[in-house]
Kinemage of the C-alpha trace (Angstrom):
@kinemage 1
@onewidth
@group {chain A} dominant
@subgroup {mainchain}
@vectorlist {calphas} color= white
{ca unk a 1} P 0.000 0.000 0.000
{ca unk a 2} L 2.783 2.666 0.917
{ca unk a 3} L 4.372 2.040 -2.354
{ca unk a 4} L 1.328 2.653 -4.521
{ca unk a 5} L 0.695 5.517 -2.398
{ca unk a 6} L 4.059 6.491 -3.202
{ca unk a 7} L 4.134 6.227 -6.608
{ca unk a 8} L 0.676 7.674 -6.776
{ca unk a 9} L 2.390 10.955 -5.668
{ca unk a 10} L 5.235 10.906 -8.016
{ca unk a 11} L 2.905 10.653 -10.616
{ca unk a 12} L 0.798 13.343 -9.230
{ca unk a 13} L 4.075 15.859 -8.859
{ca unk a 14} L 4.581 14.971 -12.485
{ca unk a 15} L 1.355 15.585 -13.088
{ca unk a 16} L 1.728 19.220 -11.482
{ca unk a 17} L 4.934 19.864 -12.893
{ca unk a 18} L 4.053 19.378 -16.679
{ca unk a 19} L 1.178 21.354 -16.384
{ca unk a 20} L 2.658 24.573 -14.549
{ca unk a 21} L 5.140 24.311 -17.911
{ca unk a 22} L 2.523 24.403 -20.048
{ca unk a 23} L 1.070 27.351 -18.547
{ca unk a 24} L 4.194 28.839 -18.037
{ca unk a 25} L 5.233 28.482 -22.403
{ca unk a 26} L 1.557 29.799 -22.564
{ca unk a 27} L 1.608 32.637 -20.771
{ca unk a 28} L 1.398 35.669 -23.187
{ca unk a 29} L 3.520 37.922 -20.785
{ca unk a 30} L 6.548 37.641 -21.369
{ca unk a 31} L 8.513 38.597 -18.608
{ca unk a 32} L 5.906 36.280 -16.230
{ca unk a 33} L 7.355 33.391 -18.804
{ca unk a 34} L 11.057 34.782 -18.198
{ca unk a 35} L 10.178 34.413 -14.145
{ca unk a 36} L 9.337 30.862 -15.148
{ca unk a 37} L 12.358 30.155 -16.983
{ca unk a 38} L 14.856 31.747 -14.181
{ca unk a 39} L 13.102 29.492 -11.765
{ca unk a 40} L 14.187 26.330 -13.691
{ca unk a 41} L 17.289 28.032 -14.471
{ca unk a 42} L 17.991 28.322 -10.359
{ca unk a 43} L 16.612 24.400 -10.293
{ca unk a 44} L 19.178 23.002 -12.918
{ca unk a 45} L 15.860 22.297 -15.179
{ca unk a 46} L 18.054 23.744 -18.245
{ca unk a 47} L 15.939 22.061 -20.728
{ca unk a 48} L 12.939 23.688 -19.842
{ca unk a 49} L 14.518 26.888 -19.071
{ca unk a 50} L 15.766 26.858 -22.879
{ca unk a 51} L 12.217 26.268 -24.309
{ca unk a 52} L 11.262 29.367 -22.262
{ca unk a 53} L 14.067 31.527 -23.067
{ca unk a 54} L 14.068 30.285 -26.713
{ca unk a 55} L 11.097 32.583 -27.226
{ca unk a 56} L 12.007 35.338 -25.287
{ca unk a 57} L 15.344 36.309 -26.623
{ca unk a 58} L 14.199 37.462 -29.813
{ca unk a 59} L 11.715 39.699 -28.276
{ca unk a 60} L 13.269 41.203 -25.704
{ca unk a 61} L 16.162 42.191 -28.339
{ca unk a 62} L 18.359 45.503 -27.531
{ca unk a 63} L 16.802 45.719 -24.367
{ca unk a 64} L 18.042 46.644 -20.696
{ca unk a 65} L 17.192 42.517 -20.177
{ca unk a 66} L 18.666 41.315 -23.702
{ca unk a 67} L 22.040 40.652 -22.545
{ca unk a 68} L 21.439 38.720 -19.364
{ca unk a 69} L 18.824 36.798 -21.021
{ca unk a 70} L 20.918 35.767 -23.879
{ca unk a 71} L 23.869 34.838 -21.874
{ca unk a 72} L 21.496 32.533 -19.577
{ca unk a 73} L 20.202 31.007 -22.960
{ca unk a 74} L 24.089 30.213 -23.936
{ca unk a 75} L 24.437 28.501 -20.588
{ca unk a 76} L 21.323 26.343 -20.611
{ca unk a 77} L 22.741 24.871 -24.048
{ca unk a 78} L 25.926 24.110 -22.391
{ca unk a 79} L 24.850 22.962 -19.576
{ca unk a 80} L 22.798 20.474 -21.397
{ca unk a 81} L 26.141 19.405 -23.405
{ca unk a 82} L 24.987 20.769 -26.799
{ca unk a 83} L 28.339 22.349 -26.835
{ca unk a 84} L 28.349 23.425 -30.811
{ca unk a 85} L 25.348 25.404 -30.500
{ca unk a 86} L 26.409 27.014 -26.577
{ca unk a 87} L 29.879 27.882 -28.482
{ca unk a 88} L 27.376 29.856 -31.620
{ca unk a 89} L 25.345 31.807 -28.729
{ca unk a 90} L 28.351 32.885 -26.374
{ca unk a 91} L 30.163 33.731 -29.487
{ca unk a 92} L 26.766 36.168 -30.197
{ca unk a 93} L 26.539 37.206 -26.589
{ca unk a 94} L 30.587 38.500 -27.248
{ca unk a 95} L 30.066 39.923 -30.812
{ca unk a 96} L 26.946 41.529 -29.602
{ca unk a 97} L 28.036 42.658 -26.041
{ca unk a 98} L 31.820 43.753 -26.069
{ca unk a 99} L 31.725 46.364 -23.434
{ca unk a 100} L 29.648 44.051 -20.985
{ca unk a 101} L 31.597 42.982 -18.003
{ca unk a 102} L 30.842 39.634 -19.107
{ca unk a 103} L 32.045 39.915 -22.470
{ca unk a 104} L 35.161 38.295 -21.473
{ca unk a 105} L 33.085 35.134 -19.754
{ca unk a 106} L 31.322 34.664 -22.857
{ca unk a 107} L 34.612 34.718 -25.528
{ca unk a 108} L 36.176 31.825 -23.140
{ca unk a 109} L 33.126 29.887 -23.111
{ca unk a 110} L 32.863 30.162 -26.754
{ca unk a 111} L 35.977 28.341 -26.526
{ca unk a 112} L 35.545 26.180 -24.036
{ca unk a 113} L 32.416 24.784 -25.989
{ca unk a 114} L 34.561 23.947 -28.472
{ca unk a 115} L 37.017 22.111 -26.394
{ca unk a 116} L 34.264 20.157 -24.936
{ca unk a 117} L 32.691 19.480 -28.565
{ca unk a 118} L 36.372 17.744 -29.619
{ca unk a 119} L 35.804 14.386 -30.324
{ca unk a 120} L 38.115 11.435 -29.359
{ca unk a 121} L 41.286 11.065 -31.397
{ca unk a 122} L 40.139 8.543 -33.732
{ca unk a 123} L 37.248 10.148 -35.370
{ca unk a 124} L 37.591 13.399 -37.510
{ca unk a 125} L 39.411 16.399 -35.496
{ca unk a 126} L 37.887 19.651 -37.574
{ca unk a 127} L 36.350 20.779 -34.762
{ca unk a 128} L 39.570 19.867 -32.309
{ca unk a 129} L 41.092 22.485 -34.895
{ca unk a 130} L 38.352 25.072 -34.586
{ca unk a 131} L 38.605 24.491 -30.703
{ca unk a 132} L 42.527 25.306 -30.688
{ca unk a 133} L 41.905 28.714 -33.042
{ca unk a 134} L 39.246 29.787 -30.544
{ca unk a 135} L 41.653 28.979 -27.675
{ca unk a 136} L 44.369 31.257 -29.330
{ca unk a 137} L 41.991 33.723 -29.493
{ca unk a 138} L 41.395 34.040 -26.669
{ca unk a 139} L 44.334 34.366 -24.988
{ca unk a 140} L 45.355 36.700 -27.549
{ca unk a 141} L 42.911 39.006 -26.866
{ca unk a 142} L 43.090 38.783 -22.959
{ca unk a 143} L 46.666 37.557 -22.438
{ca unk a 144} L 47.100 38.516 -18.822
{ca unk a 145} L 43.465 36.660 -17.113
{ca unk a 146} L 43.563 33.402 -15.458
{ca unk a 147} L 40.866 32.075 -17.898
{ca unk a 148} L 44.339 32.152 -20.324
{ca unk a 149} L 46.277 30.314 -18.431
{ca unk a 150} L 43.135 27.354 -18.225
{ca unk a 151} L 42.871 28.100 -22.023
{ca unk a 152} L 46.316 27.437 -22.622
{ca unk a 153} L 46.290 23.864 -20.536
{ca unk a 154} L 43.030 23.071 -23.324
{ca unk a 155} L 44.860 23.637 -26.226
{ca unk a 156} L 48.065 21.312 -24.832
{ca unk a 157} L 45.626 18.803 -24.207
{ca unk a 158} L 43.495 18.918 -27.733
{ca unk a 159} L 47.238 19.180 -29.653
{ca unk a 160} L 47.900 15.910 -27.961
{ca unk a 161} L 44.626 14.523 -29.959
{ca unk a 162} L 45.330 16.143 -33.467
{ca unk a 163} L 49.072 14.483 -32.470
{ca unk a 164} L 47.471 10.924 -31.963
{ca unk a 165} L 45.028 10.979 -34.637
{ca unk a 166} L 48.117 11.961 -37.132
{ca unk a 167} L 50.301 9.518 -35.907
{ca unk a 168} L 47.395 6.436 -35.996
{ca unk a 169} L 46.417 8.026 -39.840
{ca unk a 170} L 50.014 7.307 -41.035
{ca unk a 171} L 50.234 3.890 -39.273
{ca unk a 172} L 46.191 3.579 -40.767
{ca unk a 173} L 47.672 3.831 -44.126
{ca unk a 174} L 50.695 1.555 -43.552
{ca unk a 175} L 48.010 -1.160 -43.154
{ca unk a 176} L 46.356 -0.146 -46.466
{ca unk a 177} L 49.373 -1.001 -47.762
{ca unk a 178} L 49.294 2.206 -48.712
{ca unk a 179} L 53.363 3.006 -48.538
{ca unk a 180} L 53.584 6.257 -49.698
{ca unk a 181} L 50.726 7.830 -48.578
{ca unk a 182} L 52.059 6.336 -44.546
{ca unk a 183} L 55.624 7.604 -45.692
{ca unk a 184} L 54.524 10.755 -46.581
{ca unk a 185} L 51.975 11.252 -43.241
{ca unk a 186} L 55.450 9.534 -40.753
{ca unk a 187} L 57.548 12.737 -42.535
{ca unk a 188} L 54.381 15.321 -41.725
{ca unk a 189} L 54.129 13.630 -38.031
{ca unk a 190} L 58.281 14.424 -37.581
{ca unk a 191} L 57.816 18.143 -38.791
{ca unk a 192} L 54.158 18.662 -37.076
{ca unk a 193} L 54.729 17.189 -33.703
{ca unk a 194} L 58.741 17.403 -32.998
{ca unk a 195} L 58.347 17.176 -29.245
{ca unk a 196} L 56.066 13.865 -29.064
{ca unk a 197} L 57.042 11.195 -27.423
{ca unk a 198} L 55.832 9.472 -30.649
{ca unk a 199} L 58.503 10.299 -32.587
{ca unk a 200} L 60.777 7.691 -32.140
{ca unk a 201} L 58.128 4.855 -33.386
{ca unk a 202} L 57.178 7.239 -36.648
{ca unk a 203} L 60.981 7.281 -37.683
{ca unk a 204} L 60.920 3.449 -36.962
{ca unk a 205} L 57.430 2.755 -39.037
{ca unk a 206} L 59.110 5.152 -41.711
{ca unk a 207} L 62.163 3.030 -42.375
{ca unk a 208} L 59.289 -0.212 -42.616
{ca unk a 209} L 57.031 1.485 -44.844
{ca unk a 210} L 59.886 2.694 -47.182
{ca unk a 211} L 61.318 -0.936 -47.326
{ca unk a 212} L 57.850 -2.797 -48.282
{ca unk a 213} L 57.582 0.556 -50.775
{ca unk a 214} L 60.576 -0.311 -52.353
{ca unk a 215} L 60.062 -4.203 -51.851
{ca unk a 216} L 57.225 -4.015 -53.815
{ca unk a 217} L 57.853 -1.813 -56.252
{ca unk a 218} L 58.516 -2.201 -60.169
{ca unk a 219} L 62.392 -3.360 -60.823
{ca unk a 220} L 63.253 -0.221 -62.358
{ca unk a 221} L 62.225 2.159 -58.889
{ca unk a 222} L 63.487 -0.720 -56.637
{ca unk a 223} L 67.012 0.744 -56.426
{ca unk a 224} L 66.067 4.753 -55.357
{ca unk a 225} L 63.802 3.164 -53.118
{ca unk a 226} L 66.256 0.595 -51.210
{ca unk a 227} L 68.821 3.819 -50.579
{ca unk a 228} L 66.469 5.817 -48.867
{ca unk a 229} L 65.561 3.214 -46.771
{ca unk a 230} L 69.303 3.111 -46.124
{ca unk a 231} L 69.095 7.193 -45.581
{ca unk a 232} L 65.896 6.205 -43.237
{ca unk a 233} L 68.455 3.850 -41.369
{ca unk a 234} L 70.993 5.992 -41.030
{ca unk a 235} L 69.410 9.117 -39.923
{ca unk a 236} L 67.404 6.965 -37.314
{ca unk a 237} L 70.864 5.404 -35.625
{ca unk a 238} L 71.917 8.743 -35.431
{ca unk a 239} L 69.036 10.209 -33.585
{ca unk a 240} L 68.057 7.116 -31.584
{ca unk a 241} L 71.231 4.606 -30.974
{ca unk a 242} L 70.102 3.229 -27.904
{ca unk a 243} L 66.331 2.752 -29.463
{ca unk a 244} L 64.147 -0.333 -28.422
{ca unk a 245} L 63.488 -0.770 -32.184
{ca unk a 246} L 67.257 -1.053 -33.444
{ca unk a 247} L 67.270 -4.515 -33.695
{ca unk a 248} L 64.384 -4.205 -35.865
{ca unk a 249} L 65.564 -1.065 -37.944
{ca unk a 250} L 68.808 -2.669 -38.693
{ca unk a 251} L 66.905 -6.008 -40.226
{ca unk a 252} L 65.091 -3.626 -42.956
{ca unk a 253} L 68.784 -2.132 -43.081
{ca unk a 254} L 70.591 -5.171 -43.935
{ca unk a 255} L 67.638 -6.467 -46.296
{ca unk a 256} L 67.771 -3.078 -48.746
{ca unk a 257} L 71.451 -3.307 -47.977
{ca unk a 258} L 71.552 -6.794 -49.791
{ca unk a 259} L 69.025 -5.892 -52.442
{ca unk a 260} L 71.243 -3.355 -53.463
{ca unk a 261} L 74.247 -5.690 -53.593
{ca unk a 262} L 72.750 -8.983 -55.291
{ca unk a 263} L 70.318 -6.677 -57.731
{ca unk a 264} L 72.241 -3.362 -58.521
{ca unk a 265} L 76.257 -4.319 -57.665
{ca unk a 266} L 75.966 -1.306 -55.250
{ca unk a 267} L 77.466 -1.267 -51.735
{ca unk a 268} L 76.359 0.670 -49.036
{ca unk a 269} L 77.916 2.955 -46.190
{ca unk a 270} L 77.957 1.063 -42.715
């Protein structure tokens, strides 16, 4: 019995709550609706507080409530993890609003958004890119605020993404079989990224990809292709001699190296 009582009143508070909404997007006032949507605002009710607000901004448009309104609309999408469109309507509220004390608020959220929209490192990293420029922005325009220094820990954090996705695309195409294409995307990864700790392995998978490139290539581009996987070699035991993969590195060495002897009478530096 108490738990169909119970349940009766949950249903009965649901009940109540659904219809005081429905007045409330109703109500032809709309400052009594703008009441409304504070008070779910205050609740954490950010969903309904949107609906409410969603109507009201356009209305209320270059008034003395405009830009408190629209910055509480910006929130409620944020807070409700629809970052892209949070990041369009605190980028408004700043383009709109420059001299408001919250202008600045609003530009780093616009970021932040961003930041928050950046997907995991193995799916497309556009918007990781858009995230960093807004980032940059932003501390470009207010260099000397401690929302720079937190904007400046975000953008070491999405680089580390557009570094793993880069590095994983060149390895992707190594598996494709795709030689040149990983050669060329191991040689991007050096120049892009010359402080990762990833750098090692991409000079390694470089040196493998050029010797199946050159492996499998027509006779008459074997030859170019076996010296620069000696070049590969060579500038990788210079960089990294005491590398875990040098065991490794050296087989593909001494394969091109005898390639080049049996097939083309040439010897190679040791």
């Amino acid at each position: 019995m108490k738990r169909i009582i119970l349940v009766l009143s949950l249903l009965l508070a649901v009940g109540s709550s659904c219809s005081k909404f429905s007045k409330a997007l109703k109500e032809p006032r709309w400052d009594k609706r703008l009441e409304s949507a504070t008070q779910y605002y205050n609740k954490g009710d950010y969903y309904r507080a949107s609906l409410l607000l969603e109507d009201i901004v356009p209305i209320v448009k270059g008034g003395a409530q405009a830009e408190e309104i629209l910055l509480k609309y910006a929130y409620c999408q944020f807070y409700q993890k629809q970052y892209l469109l949070a990041s369009f309507h605190f980028k408004n509220f700043y383009d709109t609003y420059r001299r408001s004390e919250k202008a600045q608020e609003a530009y780093y959220m616009h970021a932040f958004s961003l930041y928050q929209a950046s997907p995991e490192p193995h799916l497309d990293q556009e918007s990781t890119s858009d995230a960093i420029n807004a980032l940059q922005n932003y501390i470009s325009s207010y260099p000397d605020t401690e929302y720079a220094k937190q904007a400046t820990s975000l953008i070491d954090v999405l680089r580390k993404k557009l570094e793993q996705k880069a590095f994983e695309n060149a390895k992707l195409y190594y598996k494709l079989e795709s030689y040149q294409a990983a050669i060329i995307n191991f040689n991007l990864f050096e120049r892009d990224f010359p402080d990762s700790k990833l750098q090692e392995q991409a000079a390694f998978f470089k040196i493998q990809a050029q010797y199946d490139y050159a492996r499998k290539s027509a006779f008459s581009k074997q030859k170019e292709r076996y010296w620069q996987v000696v070049t590969f070699y060579q500038k990788f035991i210079d960089k990294y001699p005491n590398s875990s993969y040098l065991k490794a590195a050296e087989s593909f060495f001494q394969a091109a190296d005898k390639a080049l002897r049996q097939d083309f009478d040439v010897a190679t530096p040791k």
